[in-house]
C-alpha positions as CSV (number, residue, x, y, z in Angstrom):
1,X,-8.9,-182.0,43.8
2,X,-5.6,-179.8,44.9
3,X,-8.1,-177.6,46.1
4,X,-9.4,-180.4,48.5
5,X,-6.3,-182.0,49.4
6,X,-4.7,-178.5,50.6
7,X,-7.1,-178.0,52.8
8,X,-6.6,-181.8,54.3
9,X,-3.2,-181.4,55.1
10,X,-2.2,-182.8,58.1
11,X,-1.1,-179.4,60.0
12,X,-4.9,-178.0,59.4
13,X,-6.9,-181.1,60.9
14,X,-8.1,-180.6,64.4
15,X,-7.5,-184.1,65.6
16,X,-7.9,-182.7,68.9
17,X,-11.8,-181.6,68.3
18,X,-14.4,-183.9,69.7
19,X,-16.5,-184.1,66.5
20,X,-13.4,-185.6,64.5
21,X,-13.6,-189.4,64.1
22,X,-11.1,-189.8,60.9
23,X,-13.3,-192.6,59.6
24,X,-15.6,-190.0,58.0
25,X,-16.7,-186.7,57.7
26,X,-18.1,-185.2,61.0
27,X,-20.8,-184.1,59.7
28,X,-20.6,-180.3,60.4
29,X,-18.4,-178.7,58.2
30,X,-16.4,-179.8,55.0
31,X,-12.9,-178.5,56.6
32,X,-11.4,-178.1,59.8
33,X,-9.6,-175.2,58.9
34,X,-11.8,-172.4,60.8
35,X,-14.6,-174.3,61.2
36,X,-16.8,-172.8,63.8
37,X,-18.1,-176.0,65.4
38,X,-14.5,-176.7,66.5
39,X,-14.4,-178.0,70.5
40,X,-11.4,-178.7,71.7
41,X,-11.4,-182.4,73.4
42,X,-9.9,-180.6,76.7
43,X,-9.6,-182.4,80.1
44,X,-9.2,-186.1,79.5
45,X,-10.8,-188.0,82.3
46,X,-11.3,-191.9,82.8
47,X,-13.5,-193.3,85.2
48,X,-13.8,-197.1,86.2
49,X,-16.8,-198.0,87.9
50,X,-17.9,-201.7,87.0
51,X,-20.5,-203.5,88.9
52,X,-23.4,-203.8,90.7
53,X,-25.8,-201.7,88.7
54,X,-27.5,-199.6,91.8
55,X,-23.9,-198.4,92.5
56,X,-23.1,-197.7,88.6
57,X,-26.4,-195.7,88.5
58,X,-25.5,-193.9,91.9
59,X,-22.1,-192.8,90.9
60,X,-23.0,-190.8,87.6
61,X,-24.2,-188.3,90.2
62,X,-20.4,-187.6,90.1
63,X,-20.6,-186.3,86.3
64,X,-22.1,-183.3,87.0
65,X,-19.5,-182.0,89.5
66,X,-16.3,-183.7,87.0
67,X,-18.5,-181.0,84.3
68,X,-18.4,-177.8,86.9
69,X,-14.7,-178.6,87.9
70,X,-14.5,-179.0,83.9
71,X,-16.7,-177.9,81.7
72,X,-14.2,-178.5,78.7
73,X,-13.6,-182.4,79.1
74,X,-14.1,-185.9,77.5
75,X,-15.2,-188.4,79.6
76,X,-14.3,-191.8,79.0
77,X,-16.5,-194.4,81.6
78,X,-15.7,-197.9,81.8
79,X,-18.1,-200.7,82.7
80,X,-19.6,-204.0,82.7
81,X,-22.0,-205.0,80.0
82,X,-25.2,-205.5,82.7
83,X,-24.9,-201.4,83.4
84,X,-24.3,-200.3,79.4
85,X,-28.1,-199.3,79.1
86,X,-27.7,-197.7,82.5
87,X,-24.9,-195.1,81.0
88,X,-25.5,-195.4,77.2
89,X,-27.5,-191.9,77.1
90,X,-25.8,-190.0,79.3
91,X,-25.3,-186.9,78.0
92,X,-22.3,-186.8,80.5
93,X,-20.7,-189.7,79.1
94,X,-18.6,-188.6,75.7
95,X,-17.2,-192.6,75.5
96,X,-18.7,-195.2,76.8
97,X,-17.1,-198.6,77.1
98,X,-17.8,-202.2,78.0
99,X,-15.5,-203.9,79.8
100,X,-13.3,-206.4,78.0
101,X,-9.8,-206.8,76.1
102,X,-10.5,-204.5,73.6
103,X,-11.5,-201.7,76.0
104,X,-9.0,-202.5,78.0
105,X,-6.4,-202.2,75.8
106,X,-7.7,-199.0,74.4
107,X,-7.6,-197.4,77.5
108,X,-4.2,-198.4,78.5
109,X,-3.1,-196.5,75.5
110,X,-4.9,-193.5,75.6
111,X,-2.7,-190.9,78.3
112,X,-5.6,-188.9,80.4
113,X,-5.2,-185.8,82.6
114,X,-7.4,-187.3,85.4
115,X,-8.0,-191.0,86.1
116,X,-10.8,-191.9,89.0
117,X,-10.9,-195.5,90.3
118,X,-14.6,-196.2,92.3
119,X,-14.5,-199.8,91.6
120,X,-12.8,-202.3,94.8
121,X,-12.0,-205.4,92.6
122,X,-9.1,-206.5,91.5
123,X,-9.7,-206.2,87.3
124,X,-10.3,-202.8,88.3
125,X,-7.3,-202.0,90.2
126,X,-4.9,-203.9,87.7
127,X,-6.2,-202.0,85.3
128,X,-6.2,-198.9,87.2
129,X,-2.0,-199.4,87.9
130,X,-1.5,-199.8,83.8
131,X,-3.2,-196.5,83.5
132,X,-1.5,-194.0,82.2
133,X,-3.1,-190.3,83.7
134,X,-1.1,-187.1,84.9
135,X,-3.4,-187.2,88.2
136,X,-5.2,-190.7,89.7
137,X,-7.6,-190.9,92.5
138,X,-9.8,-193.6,93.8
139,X,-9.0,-197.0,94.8
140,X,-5.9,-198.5,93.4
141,X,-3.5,-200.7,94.8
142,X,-1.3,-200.7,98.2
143,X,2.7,-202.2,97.7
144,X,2.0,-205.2,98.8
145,X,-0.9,-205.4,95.6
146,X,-4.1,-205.5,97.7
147,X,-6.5,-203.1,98.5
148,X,-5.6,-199.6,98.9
149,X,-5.9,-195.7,98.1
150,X,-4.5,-193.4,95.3
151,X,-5.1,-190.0,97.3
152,X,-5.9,-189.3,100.8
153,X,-9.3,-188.2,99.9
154,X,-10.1,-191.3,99.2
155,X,-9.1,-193.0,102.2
156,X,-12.6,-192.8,103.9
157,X,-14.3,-194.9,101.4
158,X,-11.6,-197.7,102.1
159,X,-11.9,-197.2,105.9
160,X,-15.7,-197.7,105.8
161,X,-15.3,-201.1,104.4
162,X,-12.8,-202.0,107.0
163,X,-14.7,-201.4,110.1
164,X,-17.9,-202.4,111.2
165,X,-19.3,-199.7,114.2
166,X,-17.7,-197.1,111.7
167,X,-19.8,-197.7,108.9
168,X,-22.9,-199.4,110.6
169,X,-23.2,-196.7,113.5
170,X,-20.9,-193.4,112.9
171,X,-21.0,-193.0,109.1
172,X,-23.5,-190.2,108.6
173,X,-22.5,-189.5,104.5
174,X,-24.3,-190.6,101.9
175,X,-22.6,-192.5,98.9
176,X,-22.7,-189.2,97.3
177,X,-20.5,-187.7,99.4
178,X,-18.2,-189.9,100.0
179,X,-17.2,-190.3,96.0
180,X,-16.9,-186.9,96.0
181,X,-14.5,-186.8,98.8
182,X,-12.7,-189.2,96.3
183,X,-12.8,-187.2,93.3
184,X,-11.8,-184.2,95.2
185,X,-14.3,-182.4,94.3
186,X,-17.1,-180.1,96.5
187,X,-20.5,-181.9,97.2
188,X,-23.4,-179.8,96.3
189,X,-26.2,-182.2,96.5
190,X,-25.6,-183.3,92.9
191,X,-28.4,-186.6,91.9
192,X,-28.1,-189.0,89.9
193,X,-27.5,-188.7,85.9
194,X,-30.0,-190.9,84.1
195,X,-31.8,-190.8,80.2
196,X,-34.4,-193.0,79.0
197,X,-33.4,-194.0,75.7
198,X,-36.3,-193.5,72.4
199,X,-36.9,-197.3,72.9
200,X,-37.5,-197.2,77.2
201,X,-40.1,-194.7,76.3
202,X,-41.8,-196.0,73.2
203,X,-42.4,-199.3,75.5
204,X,-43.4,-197.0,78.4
205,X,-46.2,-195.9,76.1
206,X,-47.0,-199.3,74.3
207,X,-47.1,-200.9,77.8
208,X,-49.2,-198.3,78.8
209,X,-51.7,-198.4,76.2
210,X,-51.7,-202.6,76.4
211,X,-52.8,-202.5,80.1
212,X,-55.2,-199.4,80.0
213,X,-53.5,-197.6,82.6
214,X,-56.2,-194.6,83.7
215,X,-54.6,-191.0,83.0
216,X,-54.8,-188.6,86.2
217,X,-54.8,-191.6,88.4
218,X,-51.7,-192.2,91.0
219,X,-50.1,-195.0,89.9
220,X,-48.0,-196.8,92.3
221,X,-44.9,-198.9,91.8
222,X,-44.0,-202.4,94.2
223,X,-40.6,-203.7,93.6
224,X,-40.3,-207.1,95.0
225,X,-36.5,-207.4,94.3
226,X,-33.4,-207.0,96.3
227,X,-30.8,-208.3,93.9
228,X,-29.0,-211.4,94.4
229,X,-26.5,-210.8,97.1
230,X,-28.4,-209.5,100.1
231,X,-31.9,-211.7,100.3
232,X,-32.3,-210.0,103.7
233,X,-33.3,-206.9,102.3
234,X,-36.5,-208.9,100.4
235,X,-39.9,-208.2,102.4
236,X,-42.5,-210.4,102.7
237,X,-45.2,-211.7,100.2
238,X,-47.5,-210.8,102.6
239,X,-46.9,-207.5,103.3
240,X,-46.7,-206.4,99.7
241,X,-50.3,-207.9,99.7
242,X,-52.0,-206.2,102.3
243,X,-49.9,-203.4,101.3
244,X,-51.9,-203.7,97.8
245,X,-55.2,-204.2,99.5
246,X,-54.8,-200.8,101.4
247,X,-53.7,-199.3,98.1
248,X,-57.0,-200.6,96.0
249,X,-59.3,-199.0,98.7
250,X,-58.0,-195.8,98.3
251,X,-58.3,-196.3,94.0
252,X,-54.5,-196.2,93.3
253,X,-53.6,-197.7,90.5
254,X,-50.8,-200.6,91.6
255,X,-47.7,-202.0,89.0
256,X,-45.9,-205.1,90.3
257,X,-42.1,-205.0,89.9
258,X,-39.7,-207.6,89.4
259,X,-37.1,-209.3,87.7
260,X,-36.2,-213.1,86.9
261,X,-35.8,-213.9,90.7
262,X,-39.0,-212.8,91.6
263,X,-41.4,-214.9,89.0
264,X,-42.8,-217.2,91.5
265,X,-42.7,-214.8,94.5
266,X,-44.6,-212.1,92.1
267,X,-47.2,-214.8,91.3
268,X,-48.0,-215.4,94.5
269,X,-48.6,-212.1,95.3
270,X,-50.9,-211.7,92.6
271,X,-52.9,-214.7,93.4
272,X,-53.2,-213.9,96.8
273,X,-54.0,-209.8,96.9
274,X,-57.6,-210.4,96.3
275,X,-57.5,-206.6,94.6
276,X,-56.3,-205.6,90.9
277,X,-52.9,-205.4,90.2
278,X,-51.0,-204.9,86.9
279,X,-48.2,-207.5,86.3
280,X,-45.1,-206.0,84.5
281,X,-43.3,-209.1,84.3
282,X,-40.4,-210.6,84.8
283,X,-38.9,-210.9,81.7
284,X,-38.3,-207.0,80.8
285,X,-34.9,-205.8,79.3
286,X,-33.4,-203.2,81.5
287,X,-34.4,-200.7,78.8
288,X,-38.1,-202.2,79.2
289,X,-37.9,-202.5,83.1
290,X,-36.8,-198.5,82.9
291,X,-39.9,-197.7,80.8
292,X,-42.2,-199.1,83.0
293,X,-40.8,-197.7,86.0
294,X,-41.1,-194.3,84.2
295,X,-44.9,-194.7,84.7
296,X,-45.0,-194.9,88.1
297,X,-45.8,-191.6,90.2
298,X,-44.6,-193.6,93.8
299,X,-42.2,-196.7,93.7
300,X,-42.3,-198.6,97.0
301,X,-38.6,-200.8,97.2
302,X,-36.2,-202.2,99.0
303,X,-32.2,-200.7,98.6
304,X,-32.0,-202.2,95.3
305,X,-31.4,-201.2,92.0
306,X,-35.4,-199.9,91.0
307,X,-34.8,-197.6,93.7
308,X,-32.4,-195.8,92.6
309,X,-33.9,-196.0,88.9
310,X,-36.9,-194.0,90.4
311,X,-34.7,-191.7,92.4
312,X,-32.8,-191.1,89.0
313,X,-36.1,-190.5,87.2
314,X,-37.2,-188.1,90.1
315,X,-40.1,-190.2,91.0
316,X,-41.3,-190.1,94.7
317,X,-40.2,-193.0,96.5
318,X,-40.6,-195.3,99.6
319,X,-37.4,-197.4,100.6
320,X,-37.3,-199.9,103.6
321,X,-33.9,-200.8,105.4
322,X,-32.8,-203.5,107.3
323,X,-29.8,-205.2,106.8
324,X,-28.3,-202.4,104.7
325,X,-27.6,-198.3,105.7
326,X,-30.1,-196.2,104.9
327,X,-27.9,-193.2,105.4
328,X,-25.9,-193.8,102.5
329,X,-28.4,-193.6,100.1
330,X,-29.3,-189.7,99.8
331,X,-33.2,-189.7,98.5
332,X,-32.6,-186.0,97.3
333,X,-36.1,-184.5,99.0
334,X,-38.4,-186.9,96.7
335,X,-38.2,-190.0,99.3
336,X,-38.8,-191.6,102.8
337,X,-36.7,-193.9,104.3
338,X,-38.3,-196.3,106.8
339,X,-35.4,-198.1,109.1
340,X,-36.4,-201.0,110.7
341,X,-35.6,-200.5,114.5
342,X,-33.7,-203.8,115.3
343,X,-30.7,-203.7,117.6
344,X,-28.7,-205.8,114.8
345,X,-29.6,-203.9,112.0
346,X,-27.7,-202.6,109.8
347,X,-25.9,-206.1,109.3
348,X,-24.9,-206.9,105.8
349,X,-25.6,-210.7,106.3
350,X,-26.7,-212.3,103.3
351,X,-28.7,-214.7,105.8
352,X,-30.7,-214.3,108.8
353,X,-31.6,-216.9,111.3
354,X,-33.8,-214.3,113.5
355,X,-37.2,-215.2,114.0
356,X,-39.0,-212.6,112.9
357,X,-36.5,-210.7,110.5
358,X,-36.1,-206.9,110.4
359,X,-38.0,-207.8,107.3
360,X,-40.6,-210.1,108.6
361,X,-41.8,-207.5,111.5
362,X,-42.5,-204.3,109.2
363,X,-45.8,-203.6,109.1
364,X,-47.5,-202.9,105.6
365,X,-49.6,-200.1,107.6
366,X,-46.0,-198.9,108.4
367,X,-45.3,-198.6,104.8
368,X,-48.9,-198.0,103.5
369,X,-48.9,-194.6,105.7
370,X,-45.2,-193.3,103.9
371,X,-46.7,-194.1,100.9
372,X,-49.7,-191.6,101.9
373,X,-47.8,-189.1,102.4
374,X,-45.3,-189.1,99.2
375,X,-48.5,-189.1,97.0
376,X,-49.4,-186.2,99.2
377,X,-46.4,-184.2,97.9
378,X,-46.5,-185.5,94.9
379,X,-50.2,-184.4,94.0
380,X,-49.0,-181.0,95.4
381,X,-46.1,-180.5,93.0
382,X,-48.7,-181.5,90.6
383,X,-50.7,-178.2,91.0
């Protein structure tokens, strides 16, 4: 026992190593003292990133340059409990936290050496101010306590939400790069940072059995979704028909994609395609809904959060654009973007009273042909 307790004295525990909990062992040696799986915690960093999921999943791209500007560093993310699953295996991501008062008030305690703000609302930027960091970048608050910058590198990110033409027109960087501008750090083309968890892929390959999806042939993903806030990116019921009935001839295998919104759009479709299409659901966890996109070779999506889920699982995809800009979403070589070419689009609106809509007038041929050509390259990378 005085053996034991010597070597717990307080002056020989590594509190600073990241494998030291205090709770209980760690698991990889009996003693700190010159242990050799000691690693020094190293560069504190915070980042707060809360909602919309699409934009959560799009800024873990930054992880990988916050690991080359520090490869010895915790990093602490922040975030609302919808994105969790989104973030939960990053390998990134040393702590991962769900926003509410306990995180909150674990954070506020906690001094980092770099604090990054991405989020614009307000419980982000109050909590940003309480934060205690040696160096903060990002959004935070101006004097007068509404929205502002912490460093000048951020500055572009707030300018493109305050000016139309600028962001609709001139802006020619991609989300990517314009939180790296914020973070200070040198774009290199980084992607997105995204791992399916054991369960994702156990239902991938229950899912996959259950439905008899044919090995060796393409099997091609339609996400019907657009999220809640912008229903002008949603294309039509019949386009994603026809676009099915081209799809059949050519013996591709075709997976419907939704989400709760889309239960009575995705029915119709499948009543009214005439060819065979396999129904994923609506009802899929997020964890689920990422195992079944995992089986898809081509996803076929409006700017919405499956999108970038495929881009993040390197699948080939096809993205249409209307009211929202295509040039801010970078489709890192495995994607084609096809912009509707309507003198008011890009908009934003979350309603259109156009007749036809950017939406209404793209032509499934339009799509059917990109879609051609990313199983094209994606049958030569095959080889």
């Amino acid at each position: 026992m005085e053996r034991i307790l010597n070597k717990l004295q307080l002056e020989k525990i590594k509190f600073d190593c990241r494998h030291y909990s205090g709770y209980k062992p760690c698991g990889l040696s009996e003693f700190c003292e010159d242990c050799r799986h000691y690693q020094p915690i190293g560069v504190r960093i915070l980042i707060i990133k809360l909602a919309a999921m699409g934009d959560v999943l799009r800024t873990t791209a930054i992880l990988t340059g916050l690991k080359k500007q520090h490869p010895q560093s915790h990093i602490t993310w922040i975030t609302d409990s919808p994105s969790y699953s989104l973030l939960k295996n990053n390998p990134f991501i040393d702590r991962l936290l769900n926003y509410n008062l306990e995180s909150v008030l674990t954070v506020m305690g906690i001094p980092y050496d770099l604090a990054i703000n991405f989020e614009k609302e307000e419980r982000a930027l109050a909590l940003f101010d309480k934060i205690k960091a040696e160096k903060k970048l990002g959004f935070a608050w101006s004097n007068a306590f509404t929205l502002s910058v912490a460093n000048p590198g951020s500055l572009y990110s707030l300018q493109l939400g305050l000016h139309d033409e600028l962001k609709f027109k001139m802006n020619a960087k991609s989300y990517q790069e314009t939180i790296y501008e914020m973070a200070e750090l040198p774009y290199e083309g980084e992607s997105y940072v995204l791992r399916l968890s054991d369960y994702s892929r156990e239902f991938a390959e229950t899912f996959r059995a259950k439905r008899n999806m044919k090995s060796g042939c393409v099997s091609v993903g339609l996400n019907t979704g657009c999220g809640g806030v912008f229903e002008t990116k949603k294309w039509t019921a019949d386009g994603f028909c026809e676009l099915a009935r081209l799809l059949a001839k050519d013996g591709r295998q075709i997976l419907l994609l939704g989400g709760q919104r889309e239960c009575d759009f995705n029915q119709s479709i499948l009543e009214s395609a005439g060819v065979p299409v396999i129904d994923t659901g609506c009802d899929n966890s997020l964890e689920e809904f990422l195992g079944i996109v995992s089986l898809c070779d081509v996803v076929v999506s409006s700017d919405s959060l499956a999108a970038h889920i495929a881009l993040a699982l390197e699948k080939e995809v096809v993205i249409f654009f209307g009211s929202t800009c295509s040039q801010e979403v970078s489709l890192f070589g495995r994607g084609e973007a096809i912009v509707t070419d309507f003198p008011c689009s890009p908009c934003y609106k979350r309603r259109c009273d156009k007749k036809p809509t950017c939406m209404d007038a793209l032509s499934a041929q339009t799509v059917y042909e990109a879609v051609c050509r990313r199983i094209g390259i994606y049958q030569s990378r095959r080889k």
